[in-house]
C-alpha positions in Angstrom: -13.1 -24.1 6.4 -15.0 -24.8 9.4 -12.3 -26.4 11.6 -10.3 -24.1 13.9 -6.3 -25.2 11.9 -8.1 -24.1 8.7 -9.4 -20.6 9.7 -5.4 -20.3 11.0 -4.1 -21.3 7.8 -6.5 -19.4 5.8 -5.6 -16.3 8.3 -2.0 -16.8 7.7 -2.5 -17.0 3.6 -4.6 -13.9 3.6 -2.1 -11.6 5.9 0.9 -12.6 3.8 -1.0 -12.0 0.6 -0.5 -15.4 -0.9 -4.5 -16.1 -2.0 -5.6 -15.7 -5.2 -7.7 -12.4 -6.0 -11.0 -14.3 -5.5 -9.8 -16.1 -2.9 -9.1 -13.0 -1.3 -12.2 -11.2 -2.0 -14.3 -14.1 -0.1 -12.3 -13.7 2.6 -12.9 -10.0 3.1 -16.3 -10.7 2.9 -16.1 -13.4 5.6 -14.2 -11.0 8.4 -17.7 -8.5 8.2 -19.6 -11.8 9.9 -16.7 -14.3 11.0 -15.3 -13.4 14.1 -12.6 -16.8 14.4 -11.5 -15.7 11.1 -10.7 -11.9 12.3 -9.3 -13.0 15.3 -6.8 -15.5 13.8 -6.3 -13.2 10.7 -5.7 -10.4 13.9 -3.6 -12.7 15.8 -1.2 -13.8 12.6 -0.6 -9.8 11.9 0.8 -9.7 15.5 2.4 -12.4 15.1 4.6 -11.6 12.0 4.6 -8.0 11.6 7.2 -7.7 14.4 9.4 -9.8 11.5 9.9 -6.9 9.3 12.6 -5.9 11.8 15.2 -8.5 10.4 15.2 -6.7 7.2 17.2 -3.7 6.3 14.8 -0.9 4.1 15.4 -1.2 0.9 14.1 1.8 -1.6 13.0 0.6 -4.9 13.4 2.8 -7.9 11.0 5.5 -8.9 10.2 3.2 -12.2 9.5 0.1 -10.0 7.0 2.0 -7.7 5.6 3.1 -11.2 4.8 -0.1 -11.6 3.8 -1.4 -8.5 1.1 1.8 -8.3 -0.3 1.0 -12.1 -0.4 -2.5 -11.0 -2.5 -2.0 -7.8 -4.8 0.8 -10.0 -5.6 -2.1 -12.5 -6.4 -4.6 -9.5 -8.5 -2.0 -7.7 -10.1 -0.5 -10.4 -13.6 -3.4 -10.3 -14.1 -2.7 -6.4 -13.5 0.9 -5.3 -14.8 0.0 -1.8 -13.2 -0.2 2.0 -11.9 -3.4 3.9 -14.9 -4.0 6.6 -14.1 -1.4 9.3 -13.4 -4.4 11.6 -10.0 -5.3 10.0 -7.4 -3.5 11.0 -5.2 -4.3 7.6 -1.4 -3.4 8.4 -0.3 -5.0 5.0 -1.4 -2.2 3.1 0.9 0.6 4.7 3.2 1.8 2.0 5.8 2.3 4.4 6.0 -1.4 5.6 6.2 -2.9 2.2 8.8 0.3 1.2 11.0 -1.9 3.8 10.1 -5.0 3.0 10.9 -4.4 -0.7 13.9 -6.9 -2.1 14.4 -8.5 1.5 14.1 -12.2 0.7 15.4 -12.4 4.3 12.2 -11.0 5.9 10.0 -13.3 3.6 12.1 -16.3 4.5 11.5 -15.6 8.3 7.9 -15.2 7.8 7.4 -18.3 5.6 9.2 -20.1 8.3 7.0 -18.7 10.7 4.0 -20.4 9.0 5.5 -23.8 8.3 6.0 -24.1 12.0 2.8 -23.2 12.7 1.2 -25.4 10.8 3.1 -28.3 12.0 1.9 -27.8 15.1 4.5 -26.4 17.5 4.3 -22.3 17.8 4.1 -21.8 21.1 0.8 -19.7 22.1 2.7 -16.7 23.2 6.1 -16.6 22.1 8.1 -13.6 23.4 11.3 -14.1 21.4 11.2 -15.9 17.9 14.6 -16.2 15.7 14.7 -17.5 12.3 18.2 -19.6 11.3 18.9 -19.3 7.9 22.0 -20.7 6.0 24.6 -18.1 5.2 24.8 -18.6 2.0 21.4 -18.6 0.7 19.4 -17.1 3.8 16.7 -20.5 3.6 15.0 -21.4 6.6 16.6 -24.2 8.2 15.8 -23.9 12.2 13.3 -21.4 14.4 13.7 -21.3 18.0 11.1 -20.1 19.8 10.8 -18.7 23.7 7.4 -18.1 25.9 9.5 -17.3 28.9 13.5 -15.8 29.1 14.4 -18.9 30.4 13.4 -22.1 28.1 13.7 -22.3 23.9 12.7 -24.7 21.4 14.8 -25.4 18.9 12.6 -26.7 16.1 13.8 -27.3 12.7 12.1 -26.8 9.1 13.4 -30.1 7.6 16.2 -32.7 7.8 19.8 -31.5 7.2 22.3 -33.2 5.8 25.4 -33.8 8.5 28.6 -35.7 7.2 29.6 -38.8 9.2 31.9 -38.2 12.2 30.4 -34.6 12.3 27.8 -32.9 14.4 25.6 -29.8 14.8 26.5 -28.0 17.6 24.0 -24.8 19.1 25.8 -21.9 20.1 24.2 -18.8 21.6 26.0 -15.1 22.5 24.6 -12.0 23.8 25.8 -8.1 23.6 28.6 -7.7 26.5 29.4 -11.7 26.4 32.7 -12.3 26.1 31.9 -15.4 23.7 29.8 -17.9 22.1 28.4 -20.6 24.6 27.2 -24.1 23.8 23.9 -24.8 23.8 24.3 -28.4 23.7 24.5 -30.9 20.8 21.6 -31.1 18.5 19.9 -33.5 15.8 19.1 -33.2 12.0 15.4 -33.3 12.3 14.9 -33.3 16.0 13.0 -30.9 18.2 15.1 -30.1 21.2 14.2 -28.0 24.7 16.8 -26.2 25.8 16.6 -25.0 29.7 18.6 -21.5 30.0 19.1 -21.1 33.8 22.3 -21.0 34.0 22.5 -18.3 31.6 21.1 -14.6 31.6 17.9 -13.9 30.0 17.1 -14.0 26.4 17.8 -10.5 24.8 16.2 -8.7 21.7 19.3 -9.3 19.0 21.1 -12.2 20.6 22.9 -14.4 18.4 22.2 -18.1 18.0 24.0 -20.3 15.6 24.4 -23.7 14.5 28.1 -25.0 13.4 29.4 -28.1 12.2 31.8 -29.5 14.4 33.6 -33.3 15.7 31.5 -35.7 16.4 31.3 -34.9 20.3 31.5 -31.6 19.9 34.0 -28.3 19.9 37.1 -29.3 21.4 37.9 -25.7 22.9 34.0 -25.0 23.8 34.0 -22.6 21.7 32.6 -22.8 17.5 35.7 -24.0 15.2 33.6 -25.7 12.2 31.8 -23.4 9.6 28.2 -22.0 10.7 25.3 -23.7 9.0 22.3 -21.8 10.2 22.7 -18.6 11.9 20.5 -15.9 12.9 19.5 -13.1 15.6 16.4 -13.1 18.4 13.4 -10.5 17.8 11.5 -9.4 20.8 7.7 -10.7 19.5 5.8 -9.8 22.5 
């Protein structure tokens, strides 16, 4: 609890509301007098709020807010008191979890979020994050990551599964391009830096994507196999 990965981890579990309720409670009580906790906790509301923008608002039903509103009543009901003033607490806006309601997408991006982090890897001030998720399932499979307009990471989630005499090719394509370019061949598995001065700079919504194509690549430079992971940049900082 003491170490500085453990406050992050336990920052990151408390903003995405994945502690238990007692778990939770001593960690309200430790932001009053733990200032590495509030900062990290602080830092990993930054960090994924900006997230919520991949997901389109949903509206629930007026009998599932019913519920949600009885449900919170119940939890509150043994401690009618304020968070410490300190804590700034963004998850409990009704208006962010209104949009976040039903959008497995957003949750995906976020829980990605966190497993790279605690691999290792997030860059300390990423400006542009995208989440690649499979089309048919929207899972995590990739992040890339930018700290400057120029340079990404590709970073992956796991090993994926590419059929002999086939290859994952990266693609990336901007508003106003007049197609996909190739980012290079890439991996199952393998962190890759990818230099982007020869192209312009990383924009809020561009499109990356990863396809499966011949073994050295497209034969047109341009994607022909089907897209494996695919998804679009969000401007963090």
């Amino acid at each position: 609890m003491s170490a500085p990965q453990d406050s992050q981890d336990l920052a990151a579990e408390y903003v995405l509301g994945t502690l238990s309720a007692v778990r939770r409670r001593e960690v309200e009580q430790r932001l009053a007098h733990d200032a590495d906790l509030r900062a990290a906790v602080q830092g990993w509301e930054a960090r994924l709020l900006p997230l919520t923008a991949l997901a389109e608002p949903v509206e629930p039903s007026a009998q599932l807010w019913q519920r949600i509103e009885n449900s919170v009543d119940h939890a509150m009901a043994p401690r009618r008191r304020p968070l410490p003033a300190a804590q700034p607490g963004w998850w409990n806006s009704l208006d962010l979890w209104r949009g976040l309601a039903g959008a497995g997408f957003a949750a995906a991006a976020i829980m990605a979020s966190v497993l790279v982090t605690r691999q290792g890897v997030l860059p300390a001030s990423p400006q542009y994050l995208v989440v690649l998720v499979a089309p048919q399932d929207k899972a995590p499979g990739w992040v890339v990551q930018a700290s400057n307009p120029q340079q990404l990471s590709l970073i992956p989630l796991g090993q994926v599964e590419v059929p002999a005499e086939k290859s994952l090719q990266f693609w990336t394509k901007a508003d106003g391009w007049n197609g996909p370019v190739s980012l290079g061949l890439v991996k199952s598995g393998q962190t890759v830096q990818i230099p982007l001065d020869k192209l312009p700079p990383l924009q809020p919504n561009q499109l990356f994507e990863l396809t499966l194509e011949p073994i050295n690549g497209s034969p047109t430079h341009k994607p022909t196999g089907p897209i494996q992971f695919i998804g679009r940049a969000v401007k963090v900082l």
